[in-house]
ZALUMRO-936985 format. One line per 5 residues: their letters; for each residue x, y, z of N, C-alpha, C. Coordinates in steps of 0.05 Angstrom, whole numbers, plus 32768, in hexadecimal, padded with zeros to 4 digits. Each point is the difference from the previous one (the first is absolute). Layout:
<recs>
A = X Y Z X Y Z X Y Z | ... .
</recs>
This chain:
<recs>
XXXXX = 7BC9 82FF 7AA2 8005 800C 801B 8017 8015 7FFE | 801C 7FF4 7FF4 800D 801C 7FF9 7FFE 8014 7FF4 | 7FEC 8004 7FEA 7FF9 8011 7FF3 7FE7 800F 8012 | 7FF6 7FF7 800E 7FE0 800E 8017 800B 800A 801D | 801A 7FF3 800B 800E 8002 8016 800C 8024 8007 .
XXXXX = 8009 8010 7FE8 8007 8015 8005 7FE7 8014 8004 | 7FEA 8003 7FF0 7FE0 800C 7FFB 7FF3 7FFC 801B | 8007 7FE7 8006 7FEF 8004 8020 7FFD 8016 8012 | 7FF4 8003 8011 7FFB 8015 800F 800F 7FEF 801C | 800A 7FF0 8009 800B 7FFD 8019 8006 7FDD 7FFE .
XXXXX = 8018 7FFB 8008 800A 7FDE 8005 8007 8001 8018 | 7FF1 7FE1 8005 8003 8002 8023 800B 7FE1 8005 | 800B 8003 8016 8018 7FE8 8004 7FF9 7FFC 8017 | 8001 7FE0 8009 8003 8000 8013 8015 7FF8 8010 | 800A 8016 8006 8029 8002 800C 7FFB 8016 8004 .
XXXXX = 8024 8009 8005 8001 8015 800E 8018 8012 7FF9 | 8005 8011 8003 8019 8015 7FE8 800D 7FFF 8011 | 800D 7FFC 8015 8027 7FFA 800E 8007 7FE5 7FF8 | 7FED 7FEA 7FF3 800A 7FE0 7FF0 8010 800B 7FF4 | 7FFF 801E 7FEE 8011 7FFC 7FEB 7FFC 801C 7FF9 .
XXXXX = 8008 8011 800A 8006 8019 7FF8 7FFD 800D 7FE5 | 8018 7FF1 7FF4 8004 800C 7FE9 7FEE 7FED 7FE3 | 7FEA 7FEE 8012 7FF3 7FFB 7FE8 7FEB 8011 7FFD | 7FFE 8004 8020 7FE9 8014 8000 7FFD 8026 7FEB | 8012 8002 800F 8012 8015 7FF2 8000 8004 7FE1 .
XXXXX = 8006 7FEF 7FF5 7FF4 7FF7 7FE5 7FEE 7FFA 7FF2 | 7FEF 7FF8 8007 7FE4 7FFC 8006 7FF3 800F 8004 | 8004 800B 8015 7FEE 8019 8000 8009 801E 7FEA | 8013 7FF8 7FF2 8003 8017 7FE6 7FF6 7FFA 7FE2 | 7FF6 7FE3 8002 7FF0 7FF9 7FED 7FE7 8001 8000 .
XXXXX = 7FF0 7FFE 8016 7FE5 7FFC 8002 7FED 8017 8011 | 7FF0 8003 8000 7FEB 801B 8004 8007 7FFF 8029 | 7FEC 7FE7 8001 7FFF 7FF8 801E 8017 7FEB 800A | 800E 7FF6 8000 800A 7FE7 800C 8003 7FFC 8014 | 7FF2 7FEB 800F 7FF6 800A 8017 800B 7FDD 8014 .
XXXXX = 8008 8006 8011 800C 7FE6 8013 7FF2 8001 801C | 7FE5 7FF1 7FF8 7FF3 7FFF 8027 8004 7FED 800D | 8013 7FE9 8000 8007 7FEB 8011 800F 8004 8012 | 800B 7FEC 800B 7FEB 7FE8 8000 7FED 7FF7 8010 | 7FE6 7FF7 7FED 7FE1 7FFB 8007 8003 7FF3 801E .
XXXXX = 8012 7FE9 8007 8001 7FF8 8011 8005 800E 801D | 800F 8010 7FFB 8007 8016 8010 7FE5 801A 800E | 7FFA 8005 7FE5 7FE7 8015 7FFD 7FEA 7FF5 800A | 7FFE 7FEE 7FF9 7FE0 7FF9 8009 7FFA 7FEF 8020 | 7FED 8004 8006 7FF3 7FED 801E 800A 7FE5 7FF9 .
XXXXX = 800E 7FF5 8018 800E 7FE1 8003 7FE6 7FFB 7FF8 | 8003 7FE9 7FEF 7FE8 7FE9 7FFD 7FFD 7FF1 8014 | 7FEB 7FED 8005 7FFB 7FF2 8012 8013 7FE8 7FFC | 8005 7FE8 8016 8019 7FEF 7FF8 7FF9 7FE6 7FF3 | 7FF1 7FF9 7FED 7FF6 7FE5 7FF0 8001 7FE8 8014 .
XXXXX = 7FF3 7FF3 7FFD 7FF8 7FE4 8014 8023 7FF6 7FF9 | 800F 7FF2 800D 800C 7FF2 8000 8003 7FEB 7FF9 | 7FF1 7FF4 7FEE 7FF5 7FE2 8000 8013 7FF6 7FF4 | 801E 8003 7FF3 800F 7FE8 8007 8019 8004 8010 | 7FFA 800D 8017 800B 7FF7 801B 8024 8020 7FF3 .
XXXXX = 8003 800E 7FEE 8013 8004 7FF9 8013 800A 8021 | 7FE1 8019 8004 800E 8019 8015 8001 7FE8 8019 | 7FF9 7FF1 8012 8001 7FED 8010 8015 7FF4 8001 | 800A 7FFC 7FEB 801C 7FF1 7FF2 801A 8011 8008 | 7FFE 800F 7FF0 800E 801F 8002 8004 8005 8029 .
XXXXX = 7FE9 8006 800C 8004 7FFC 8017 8015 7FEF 8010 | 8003 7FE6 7FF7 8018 7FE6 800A 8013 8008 8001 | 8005 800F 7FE8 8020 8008 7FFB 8007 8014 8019 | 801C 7FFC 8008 800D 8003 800D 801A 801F 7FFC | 8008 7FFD 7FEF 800C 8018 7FF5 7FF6 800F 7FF3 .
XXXXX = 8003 801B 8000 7FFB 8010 7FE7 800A 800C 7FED | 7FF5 8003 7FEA 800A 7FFF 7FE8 8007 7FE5 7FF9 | 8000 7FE6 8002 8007 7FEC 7FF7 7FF1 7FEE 7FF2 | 7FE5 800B 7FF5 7FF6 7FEC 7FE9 8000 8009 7FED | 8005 7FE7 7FF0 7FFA 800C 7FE0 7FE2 8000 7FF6 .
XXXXX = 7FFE 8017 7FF7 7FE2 7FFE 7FEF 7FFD 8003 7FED | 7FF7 7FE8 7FEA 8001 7FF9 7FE8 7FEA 8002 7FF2 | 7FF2 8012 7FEB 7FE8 800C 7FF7 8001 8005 7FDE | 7FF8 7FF6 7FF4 800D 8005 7FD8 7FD9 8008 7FFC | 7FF1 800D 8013 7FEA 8003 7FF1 7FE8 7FEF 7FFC .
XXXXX = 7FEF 800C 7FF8 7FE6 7FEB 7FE8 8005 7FF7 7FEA | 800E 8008 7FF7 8002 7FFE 7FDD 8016 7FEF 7FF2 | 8019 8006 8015 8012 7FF0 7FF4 8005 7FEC 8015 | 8013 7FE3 7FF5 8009 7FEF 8011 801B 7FF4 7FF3 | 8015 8002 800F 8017 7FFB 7FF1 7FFA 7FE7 7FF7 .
XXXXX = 801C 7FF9 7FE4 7FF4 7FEA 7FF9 800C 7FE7 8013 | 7FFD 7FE8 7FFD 800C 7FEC 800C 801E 7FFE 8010 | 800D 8002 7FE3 801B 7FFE 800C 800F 801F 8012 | 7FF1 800B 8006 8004 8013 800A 7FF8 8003 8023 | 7FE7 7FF7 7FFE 7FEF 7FF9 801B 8015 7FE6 8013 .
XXXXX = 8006 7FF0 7FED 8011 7FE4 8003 801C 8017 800D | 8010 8009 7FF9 8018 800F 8001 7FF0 8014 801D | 7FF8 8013 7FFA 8000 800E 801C 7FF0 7FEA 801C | 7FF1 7FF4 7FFB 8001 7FF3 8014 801C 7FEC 8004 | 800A 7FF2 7FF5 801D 7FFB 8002 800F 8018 8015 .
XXXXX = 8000 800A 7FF4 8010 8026 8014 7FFE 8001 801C | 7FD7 7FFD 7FFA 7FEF 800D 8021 8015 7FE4 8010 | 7FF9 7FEA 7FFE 800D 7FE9 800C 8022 8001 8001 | 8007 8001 7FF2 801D 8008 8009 8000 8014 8012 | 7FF8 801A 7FFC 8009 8018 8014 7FF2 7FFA 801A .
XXXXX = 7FE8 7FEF 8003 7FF6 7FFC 8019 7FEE 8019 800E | 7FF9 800D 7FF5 7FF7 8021 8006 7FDF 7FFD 7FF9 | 7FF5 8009 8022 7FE4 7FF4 7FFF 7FF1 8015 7FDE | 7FEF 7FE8 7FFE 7FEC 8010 7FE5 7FEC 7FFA 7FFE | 7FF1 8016 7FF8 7FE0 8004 7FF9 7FFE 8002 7FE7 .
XXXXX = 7FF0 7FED 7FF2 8008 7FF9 7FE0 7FD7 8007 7FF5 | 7FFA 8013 7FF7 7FE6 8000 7FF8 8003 7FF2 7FDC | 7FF6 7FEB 8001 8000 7FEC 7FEA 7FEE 7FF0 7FFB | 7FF2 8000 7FEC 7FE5 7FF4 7FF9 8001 7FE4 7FFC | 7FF1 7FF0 800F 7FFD 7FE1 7FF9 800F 7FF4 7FED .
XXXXX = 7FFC 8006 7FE0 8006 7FF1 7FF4 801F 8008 7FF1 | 8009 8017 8007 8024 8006 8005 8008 7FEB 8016 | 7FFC 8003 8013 8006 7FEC 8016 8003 7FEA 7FF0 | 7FF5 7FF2 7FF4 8008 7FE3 7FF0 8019 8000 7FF7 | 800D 8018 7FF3 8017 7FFD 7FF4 8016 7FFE 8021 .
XXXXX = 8002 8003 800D 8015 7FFC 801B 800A 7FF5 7FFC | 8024 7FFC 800D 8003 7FE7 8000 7FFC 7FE5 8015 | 7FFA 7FF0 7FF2 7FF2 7FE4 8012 8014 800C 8024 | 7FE7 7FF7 8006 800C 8002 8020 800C 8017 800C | 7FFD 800F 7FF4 8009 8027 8000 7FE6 800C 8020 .
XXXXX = 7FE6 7FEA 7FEF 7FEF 8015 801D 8009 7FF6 8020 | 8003 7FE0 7FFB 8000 7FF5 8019 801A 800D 8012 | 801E 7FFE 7FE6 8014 8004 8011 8001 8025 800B | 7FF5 8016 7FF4 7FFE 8018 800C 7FE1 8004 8011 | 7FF6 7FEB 8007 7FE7 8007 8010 8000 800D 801E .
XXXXX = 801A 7FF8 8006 8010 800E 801A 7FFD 8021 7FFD | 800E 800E 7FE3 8003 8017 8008 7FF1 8012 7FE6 | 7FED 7FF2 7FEE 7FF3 8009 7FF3 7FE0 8002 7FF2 | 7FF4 8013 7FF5 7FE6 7FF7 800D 7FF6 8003 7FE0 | 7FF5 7FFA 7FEB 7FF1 8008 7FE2 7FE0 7FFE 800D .
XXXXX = 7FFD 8015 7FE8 7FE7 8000 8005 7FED 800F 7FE6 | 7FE4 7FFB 7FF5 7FFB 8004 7FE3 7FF6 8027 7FFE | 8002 8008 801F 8001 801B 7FF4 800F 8007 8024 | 7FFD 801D 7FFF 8016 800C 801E 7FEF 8022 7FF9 | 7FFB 800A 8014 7FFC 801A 800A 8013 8011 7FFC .
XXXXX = 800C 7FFE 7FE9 8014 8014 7FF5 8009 801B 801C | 7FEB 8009 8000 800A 8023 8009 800B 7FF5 801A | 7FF0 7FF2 8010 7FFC 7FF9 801B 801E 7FEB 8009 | 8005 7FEE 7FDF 8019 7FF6 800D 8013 8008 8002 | 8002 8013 7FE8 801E 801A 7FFB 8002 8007 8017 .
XXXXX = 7FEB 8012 800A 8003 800D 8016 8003 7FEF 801B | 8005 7FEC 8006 8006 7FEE 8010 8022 8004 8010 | 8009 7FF9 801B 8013 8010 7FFD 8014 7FE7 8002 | 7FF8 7FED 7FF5 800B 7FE3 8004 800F 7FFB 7FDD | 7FFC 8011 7FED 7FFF 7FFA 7FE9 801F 8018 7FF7 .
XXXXX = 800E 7FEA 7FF3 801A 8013 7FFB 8004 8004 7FE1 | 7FEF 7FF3 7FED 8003 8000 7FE6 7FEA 7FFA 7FEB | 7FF4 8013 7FEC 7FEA 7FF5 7FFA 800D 7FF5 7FD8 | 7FFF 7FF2 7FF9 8007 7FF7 7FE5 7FE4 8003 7FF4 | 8002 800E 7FE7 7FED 800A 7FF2 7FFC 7FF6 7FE6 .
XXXXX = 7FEE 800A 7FF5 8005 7FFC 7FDC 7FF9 801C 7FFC | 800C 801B 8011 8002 801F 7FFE 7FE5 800F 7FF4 | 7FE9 7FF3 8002 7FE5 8019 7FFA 800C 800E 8015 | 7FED 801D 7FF1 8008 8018 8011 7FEF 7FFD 801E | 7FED 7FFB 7FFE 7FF6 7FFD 8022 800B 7FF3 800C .
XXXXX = 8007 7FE4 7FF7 8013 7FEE 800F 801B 8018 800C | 8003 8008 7FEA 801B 8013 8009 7FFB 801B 8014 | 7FED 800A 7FF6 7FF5 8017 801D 7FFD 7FF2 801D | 7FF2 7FE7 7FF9 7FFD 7FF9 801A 8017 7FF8 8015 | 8019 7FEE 7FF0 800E 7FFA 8002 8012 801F 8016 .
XXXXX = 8002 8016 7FEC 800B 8012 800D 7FEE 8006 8012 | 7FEE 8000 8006 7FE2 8016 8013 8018 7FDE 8021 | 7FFB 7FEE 7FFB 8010 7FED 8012 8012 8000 8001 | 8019 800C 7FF5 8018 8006 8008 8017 7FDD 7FFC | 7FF3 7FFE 7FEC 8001 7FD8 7FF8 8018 8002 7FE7 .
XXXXX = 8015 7FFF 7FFD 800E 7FFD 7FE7 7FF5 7FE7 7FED | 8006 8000 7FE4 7FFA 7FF5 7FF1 8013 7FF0 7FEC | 7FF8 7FE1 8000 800B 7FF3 7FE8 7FF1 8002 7FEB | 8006 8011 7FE6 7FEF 8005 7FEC 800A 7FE0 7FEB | 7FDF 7FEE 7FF5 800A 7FF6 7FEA 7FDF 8004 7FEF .
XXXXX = 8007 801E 7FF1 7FF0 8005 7FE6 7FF6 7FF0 7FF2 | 7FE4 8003 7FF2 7FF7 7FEB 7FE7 8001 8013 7FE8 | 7FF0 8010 8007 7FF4 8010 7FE8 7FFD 8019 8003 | 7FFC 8012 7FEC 7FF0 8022 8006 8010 8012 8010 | 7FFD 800C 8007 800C 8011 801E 8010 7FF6 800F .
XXXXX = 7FFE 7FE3 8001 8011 7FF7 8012 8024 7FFE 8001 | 7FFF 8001 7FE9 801F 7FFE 7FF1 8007 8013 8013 | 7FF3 801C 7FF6 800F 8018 7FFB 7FFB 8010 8021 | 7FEF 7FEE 8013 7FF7 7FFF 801C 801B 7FF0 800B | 8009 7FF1 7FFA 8013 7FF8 8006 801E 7FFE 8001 .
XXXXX = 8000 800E 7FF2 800F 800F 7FF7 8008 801F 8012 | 7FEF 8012 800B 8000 800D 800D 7FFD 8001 801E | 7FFC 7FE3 8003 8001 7FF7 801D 801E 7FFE 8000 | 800E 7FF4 7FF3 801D 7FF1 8007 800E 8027 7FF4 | 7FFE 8000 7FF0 8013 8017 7FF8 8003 801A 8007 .
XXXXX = 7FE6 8003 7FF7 7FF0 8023 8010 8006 8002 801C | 7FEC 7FF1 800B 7FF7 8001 801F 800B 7FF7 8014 | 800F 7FE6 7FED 8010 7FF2 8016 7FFB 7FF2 8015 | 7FE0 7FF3 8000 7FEE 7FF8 8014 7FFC 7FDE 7FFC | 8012 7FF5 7FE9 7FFF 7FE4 8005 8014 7FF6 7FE1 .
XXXXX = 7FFE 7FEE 7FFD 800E 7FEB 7FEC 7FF2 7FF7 7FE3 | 8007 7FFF 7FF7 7FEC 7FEA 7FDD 801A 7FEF 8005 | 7FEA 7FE0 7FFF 8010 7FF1 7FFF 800D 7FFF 7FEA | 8025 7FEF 7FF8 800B 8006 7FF3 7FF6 7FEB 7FE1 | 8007 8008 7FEC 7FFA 7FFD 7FDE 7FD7 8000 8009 .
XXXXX = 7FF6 800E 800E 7FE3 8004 8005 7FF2 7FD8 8003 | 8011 7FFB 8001 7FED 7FE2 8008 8005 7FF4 8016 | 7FEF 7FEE 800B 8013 7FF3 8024 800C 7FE2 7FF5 | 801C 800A 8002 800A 7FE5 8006 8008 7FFE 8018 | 8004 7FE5 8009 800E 7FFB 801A 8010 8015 800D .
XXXXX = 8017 7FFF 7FFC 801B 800D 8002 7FFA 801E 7FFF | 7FF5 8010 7FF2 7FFD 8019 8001 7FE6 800C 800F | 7FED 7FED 8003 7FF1 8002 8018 8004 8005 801C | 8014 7FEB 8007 800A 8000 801A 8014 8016 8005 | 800B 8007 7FEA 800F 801C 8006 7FF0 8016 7FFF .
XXXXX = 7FEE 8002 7FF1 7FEB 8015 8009 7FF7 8003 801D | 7FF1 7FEC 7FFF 7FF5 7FF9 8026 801B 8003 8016 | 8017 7FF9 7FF6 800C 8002 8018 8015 801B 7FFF | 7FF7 8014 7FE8 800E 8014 8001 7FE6 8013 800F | 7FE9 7FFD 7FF8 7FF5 8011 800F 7FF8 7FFB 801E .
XXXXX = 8004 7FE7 800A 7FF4 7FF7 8014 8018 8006 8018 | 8020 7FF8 7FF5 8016 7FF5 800C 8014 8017 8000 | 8002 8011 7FE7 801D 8008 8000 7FF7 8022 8006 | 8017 800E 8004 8003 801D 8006 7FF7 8007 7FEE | 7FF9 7FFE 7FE5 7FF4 8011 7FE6 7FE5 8000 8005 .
XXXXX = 7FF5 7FE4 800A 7FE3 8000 8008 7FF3 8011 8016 | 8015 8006 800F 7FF6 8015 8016 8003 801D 7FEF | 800C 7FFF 7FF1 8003 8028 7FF7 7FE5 7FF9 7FE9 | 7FF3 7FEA 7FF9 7FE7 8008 7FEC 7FF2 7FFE 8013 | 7FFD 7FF2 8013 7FE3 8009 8013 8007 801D 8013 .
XXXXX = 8014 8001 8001 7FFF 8028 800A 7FED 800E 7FE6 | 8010 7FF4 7FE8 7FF2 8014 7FE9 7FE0 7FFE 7FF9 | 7FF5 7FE6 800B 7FE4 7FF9 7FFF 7FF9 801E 801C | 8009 7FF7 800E 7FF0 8013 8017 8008 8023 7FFD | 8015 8000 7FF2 7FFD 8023 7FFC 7FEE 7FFE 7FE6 .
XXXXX = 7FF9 7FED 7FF1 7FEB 800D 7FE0 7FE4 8003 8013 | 7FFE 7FE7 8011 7FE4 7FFE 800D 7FF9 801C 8014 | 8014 800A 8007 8004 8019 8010 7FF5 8010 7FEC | 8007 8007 7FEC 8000 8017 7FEB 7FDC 7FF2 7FF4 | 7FFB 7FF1 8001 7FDE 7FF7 7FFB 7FEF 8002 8011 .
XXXXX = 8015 8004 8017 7FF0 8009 8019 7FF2 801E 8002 | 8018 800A 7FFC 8000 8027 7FF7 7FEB 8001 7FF1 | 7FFE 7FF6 7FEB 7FF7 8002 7FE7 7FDE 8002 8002 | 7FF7 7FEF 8017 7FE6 8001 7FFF 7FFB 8018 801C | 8013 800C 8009 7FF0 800D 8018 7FF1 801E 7FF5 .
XXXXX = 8006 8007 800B 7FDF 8017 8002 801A 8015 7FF4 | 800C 8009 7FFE 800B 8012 7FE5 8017 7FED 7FED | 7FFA 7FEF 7FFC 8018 7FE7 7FF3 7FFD 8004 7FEA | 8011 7FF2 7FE9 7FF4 800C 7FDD 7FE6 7FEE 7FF5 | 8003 7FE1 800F 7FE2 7FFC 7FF4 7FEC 8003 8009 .
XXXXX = 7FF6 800E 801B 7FF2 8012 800B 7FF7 801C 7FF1 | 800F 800F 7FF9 8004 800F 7FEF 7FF2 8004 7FE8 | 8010 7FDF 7FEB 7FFA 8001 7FE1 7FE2 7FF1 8007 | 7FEF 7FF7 801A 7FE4 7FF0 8001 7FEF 801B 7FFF | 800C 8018 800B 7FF4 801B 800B 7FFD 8006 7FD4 .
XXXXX = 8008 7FFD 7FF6 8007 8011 7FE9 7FED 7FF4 7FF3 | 7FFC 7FDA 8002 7FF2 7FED 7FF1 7FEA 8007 8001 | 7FF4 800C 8024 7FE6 800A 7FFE 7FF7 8019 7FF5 | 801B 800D 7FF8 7FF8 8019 7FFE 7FF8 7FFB 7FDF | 8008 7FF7 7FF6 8001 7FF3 7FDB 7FE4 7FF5 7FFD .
XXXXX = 7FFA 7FF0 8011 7FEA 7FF2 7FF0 7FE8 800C 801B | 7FFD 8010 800C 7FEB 8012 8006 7FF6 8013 7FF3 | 8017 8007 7FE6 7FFA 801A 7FF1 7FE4 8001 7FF1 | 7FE9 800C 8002 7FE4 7FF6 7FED 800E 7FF8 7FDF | 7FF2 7FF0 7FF4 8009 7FFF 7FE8 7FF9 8018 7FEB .
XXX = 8010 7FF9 7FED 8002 8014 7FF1 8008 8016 8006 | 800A 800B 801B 800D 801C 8001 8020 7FFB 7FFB | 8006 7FF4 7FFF 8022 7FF1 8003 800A 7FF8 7FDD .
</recs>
């Protein structure tokens, strides 16, 4: 791939060139096309809103404040391991801060004993959640990730700061640019959940004056993703260029 990556005739992303200026900037002095049409979510016709069927958005509805749930999502692929799941639920229960935990059956086993009964008051699991639909919920103050990049577009497209805890791939280095770059949320600290650095995560973004200046900074990037897709925006623009590239008949190019 890095050796075929420069020869290409056009790389297309799906993001958007004010994320990051000067990667773009760079980027685009290496490669023919480089081209940023996101984000998809933005660009394209709302989808329709998926059956509800385990009660998430209904749930979501109860709540009472906004911005005050946690929404907890690590994906299909990965599942933290035990003592980790054991520790942040430890946290959710100490800090008392309602949560929406999308977690598959047989993670749920690892809990600790009596963890569901005693947060049944202000918390809801469930084996999958309507991702876009709950972000964008206006009851939801925090989404904890395992930082894929859609998780993370969407996250900004909802104006939702983020507790990043990475596994693999992109995510490191996604996480990394959430807390440092962008300034739009936290990696929990030595990247694993323990107790203690959990609850300071959650209650720095949820509770303290630092957590209000990263959700300003969520809503001015989501502003600038906003720009980005309108009718002269840059990934408006570099989609105008995409068509212009691969409409060309072949072989004259």
């Amino acid at each position: 791939m890095v050796e075929n990556l420069p020869k290409s005739t056009a790389i297309v992303l799906n993001s958007f060139e004010e994320i990051d200026p000067q990667i773009t900037t760079d980027l685009k002095s290496k490669f023919h096309h480089f081209l940023n049409i996101g984000p998809s979510i933005l660009s394209s016709p709302i989808p329709p809103t998926p059956d509800d069927k385990t009660g998430c958005l209904a749930w979501l509805e109860t709540q009472n404040r906004p911005k005050s749930v946690v929404y907890i999502s690590f994906g299909t692929v990965i599942t933290p391991p035990e003592n980790e799941l054991v520790a942040f639920a430890e946290a959710l229960e100490t800090c008392q801060f309602p949560f929406l935990w999308s977690l598959n059956n047989q993670a749920k086993k690892s809990l600790p004993e009596g963890f569901l009964e005693r947060t049944n008051n202000i918390g809801k699991i469930v084996p999958w959640a309507p991702q876009l639909q709950v972000l964008g919920h206006s009851s939801v103050g925090v989404f904890v990730t395992h930082c894929g990049w859609n998780s993370i577009l969407e996250s900004i497209c909802s104006c939702v700061p983020m507790i990043c805890r990475p596994f693999f791939g992109d995510q490191m280095l996604n996480g990394r640019m959430v807390e440092e770059s962008w300034k739009i949320g936290v990696t929990v600290s030595g990247g694993v959940f323990r107790k203690s650095e959990t609850i300071e995560a959650l209650n720095y973004i949820m509770r303290s004056e630092s957590g209000k200046v990263i959700r300003e900074n969520v809503n001015q990037l989501r502003k600038k993703a906003g720009n980005a897709v309108k009718l002269e925006g840059s990934s408006t623009k570099n989609f105008k260029k995409l068509l212009e590239i691969i409409s060309v008949p072949k072989g004259s190019n």
